[in-house]
C-alpha positions in Angstrom: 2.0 61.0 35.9 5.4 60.5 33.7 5.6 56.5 32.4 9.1 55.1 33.9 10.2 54.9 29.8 9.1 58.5 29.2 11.8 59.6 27.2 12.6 63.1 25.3 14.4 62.0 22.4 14.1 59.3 19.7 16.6 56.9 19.0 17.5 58.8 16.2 18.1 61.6 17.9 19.7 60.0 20.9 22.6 59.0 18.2 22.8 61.9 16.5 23.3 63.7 20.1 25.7 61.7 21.0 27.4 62.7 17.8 27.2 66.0 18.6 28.4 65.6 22.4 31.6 64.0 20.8 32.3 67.4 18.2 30.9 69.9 20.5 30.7 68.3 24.5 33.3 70.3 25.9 31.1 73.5 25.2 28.6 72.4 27.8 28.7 73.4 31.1 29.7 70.7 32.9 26.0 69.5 34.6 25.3 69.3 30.7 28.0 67.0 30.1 27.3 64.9 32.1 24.1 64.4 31.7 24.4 64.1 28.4 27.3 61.7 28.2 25.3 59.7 30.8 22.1 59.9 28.9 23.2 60.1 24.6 26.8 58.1 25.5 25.7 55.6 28.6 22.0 55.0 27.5 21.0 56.0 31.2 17.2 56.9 32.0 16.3 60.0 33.2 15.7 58.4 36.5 18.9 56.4 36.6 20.6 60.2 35.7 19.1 62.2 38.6 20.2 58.9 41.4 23.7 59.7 40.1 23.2 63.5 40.1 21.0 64.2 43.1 18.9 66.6 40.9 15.1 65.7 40.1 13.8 63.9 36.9 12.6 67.1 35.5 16.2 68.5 36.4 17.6 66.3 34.2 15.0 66.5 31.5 15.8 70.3 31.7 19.3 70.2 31.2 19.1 67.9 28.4 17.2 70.1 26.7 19.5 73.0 27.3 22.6 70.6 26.3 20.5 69.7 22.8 20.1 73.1 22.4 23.4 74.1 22.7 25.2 70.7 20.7 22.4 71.9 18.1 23.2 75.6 17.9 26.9 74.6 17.5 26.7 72.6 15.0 24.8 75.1 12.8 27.6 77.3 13.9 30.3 75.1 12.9 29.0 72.2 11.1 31.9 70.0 12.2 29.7 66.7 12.2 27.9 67.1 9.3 31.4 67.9 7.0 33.0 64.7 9.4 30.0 62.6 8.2 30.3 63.8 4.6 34.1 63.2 4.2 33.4 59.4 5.7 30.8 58.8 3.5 33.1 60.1 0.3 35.9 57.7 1.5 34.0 54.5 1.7 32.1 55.7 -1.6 35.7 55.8 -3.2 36.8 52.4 -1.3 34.2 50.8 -3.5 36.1 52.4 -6.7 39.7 51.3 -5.7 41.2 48.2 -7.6 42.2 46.3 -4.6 44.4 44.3 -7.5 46.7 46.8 -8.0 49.8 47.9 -6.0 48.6 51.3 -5.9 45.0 50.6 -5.2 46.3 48.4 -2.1 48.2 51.5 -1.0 45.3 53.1 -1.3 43.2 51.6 0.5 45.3 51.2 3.3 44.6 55.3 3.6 40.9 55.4 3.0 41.0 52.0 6.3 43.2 54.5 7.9 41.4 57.9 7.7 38.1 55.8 8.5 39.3 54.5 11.5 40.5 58.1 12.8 
């Protein structure tokens, strides 16, 4: 018998899914979605999932699955998050070079604040 905390993914891959869902969600069907908003996004359990659904707990295991699958198979198309994560971690390495001191190095910053919080 399943444990009530049973759960498919790790932490890990819980946030790196819900990374995914964000770049690629809208490429699910929508009984994807919304189990996977409900499950990476809301930090629902499986059971809480298939009370909102009506489908079973296996359902809803299933069609994460499919929905990692697909978020997965996109990304290796596309590679959206992994070139989003890249360009954040080159701005806040070259936030750490700017001279906030300077007039330019305050202009700047203001960009890198700005294109991190995009």
């Amino acid at each position: 018998m399943e444990h009530s905390s049973f759960s498919p993914f790790s932490r890990q891959d819980r946030m790196e899914l819900a990374l995914l869902l964000d770049f690629y969600g809208s490429c699910l069907t929508s009984k994807q979605q919304q189990a996977a908003e409900l499950y990476f996004s809301e930090d629902l359990s499986l059971a809480e999932i298939a009370e909102l659904t009506g489908i079973t707990r296996q359902g809803v295991r299933d069609c994460l699955k499919k929905a990692e699958n697909a978020l997965l198979e996109k990304e290796e198309q596309l590679g959206l998050a992994a070139r989003h994560l890249r360009q954040r971690e080159e701005l806040l390495r070259l936030q750490t070079l700017v001279d906030p001191a300077s007039a330019s190095g305050q202009e700047m910053l203001e960009i890198i604040h700005r294109l991190l919080s995009e």
